[in-house]
N, C-alpha and C positions, 0 to 999 in steps of 0.2 A: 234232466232238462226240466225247466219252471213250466209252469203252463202259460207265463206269458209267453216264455220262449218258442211253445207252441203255436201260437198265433201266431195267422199268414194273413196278408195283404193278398187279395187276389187282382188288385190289379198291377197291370205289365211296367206301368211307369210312373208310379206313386211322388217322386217328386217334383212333377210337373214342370218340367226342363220341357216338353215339345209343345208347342200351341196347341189347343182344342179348336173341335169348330163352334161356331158362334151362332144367333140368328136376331138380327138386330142388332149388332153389335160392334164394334175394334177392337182391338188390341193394338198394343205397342208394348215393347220391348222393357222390360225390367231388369236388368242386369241379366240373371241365367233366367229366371222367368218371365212371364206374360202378363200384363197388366189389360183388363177387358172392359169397356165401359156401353153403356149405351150409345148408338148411333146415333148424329145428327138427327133430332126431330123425331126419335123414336120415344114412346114412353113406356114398354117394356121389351124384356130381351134375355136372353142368356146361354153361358156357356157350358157346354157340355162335357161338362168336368168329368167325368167316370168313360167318356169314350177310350181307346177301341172297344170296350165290355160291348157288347148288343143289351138292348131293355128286357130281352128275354131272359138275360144269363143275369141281369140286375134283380131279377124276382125273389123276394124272400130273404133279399138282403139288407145288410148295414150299407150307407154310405155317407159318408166321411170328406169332407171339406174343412181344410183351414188357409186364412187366408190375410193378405198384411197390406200395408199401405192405404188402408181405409181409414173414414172417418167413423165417428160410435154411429150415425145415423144408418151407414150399411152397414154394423155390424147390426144395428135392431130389425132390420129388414131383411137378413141372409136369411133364405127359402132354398129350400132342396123341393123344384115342382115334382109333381105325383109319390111323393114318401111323406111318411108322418115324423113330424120333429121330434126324436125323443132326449138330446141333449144339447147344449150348447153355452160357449162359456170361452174367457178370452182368444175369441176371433176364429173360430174353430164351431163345427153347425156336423152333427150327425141327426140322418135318419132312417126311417126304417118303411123297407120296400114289402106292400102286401106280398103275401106270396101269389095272388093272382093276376096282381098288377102290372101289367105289360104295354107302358107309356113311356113318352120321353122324361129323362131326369133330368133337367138344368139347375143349374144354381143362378138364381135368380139377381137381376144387373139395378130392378128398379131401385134399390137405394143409395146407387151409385159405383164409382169406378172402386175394384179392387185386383188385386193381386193374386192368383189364385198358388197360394205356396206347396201344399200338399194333398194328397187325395188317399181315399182307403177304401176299397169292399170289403166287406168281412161277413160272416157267415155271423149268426145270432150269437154262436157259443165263441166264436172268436174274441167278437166285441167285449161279450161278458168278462172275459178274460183281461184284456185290453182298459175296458170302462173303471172293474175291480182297480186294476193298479194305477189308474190314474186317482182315481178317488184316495187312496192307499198314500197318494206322491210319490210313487216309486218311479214314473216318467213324468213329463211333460203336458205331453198329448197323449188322447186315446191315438195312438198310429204306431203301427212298423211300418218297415219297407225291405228291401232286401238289399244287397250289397252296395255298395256307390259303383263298382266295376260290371255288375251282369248288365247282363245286355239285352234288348225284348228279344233274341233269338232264343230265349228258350233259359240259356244261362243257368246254374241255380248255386247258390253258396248259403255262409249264415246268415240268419234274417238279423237286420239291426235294428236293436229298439231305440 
C-alpha cells in the first residue's frame, strides 16, 4: 500500500451530499449539493463545513474545504474561522487547527455565495501525505474520501483517491 493510500479522511461525509448548519445564512439546493450564501441583511455568516466532527475532536487538525460555483472574489475571501491557512489554490482552502484551539470552524460566506463540494480532516501526517501528491500531480486535490457506497453507520471499504 502507497502512503497516500494510507491517508484517511476523518470525516463521516466528505462529499457534502447533506446540508450543514449555518448562522447567518441560506442555502438552496445545488443539484446533489448545497449552495450557502449570506442572509438577507446579514454582513457575515457561515457554514459549518466539518460538522458532525465536535471542535474538540477538530483540535490539532487539518481541514480541508473545496468548493464551486463561485466567483474569484469568494474564492480570495475563503476563511476557515479559528484555523490558520496554510494552503490554498483553485477553489479548495486548507487549514490547520491549534492543537489547543477549541472554537467554532466555519468557512466563512462574507465573500459571497458558494457551493460547498468537498470536506477533509486529516491528521498533520495525513495531509503531508495527501499535500506531497498533490504537489507531485499525482491527484487533483489534496482529499480522499471513502467509498461512494459506505454509509455514516460505521461502513468501512477502499478509501478513493
Amino acid at each position: 500500500m502507497s502512503a497516500i493510500e494510507s491517508a484517511r479522511n476523518l470525516h463521516p461525509e466528505p462529499r457534502c451530499m447533506q446540508a450543514r448548519a449555518m448562522w447567518n445564512a441560506e442555502r438552496t439546493s445545488d443539484g446533489e449539493k448545497h449552495r450557502y450564501m449570506l442572509a438577507d441583511g446579514e454582513t457575515n455568516g457561515g457554514v459549518y463545513a466539518w460538522e458532525p466532527i465536535t471542535n474538540e475532536s477538530l483540535a490539532g487538525k487539518i481541514l480541508y474545504a473545496r468548493v464551486t460555483n463561485t466567483s474569484t472574489a469568494t474564492l480570495e475571501a475563503l476563511e476557515i474561522g479559528g484555523a490558520t491557512l496554510i494552503a490554498a489554490a483553485d477553489g479548495w482552502i486548507a487549514s490547520r487547527v491549534a492543537a489547543d484551539i477549541v472554537t467554532n470552524h466555519s468557512l466563512w460566506l462574507m465573500g459571497g455565495p458558494l457551493t460547498l463540494s468537498e470536506v477533509g480532516v486529516y491528521t498533520p501526517e495525513d495531509w503531508e501525505k495527501l499535500y506531497d501528491a498533490y504537489q507531485r500531480g499525482d491527484i487533483a486535490y489534496p482529499w480522499v474520501a471513502g467509498p461512494r457506497d459506505a454509509t455514516m453507520a460505521g461502513e468501512k471499504g477502499p478509501w478513493e483517491l
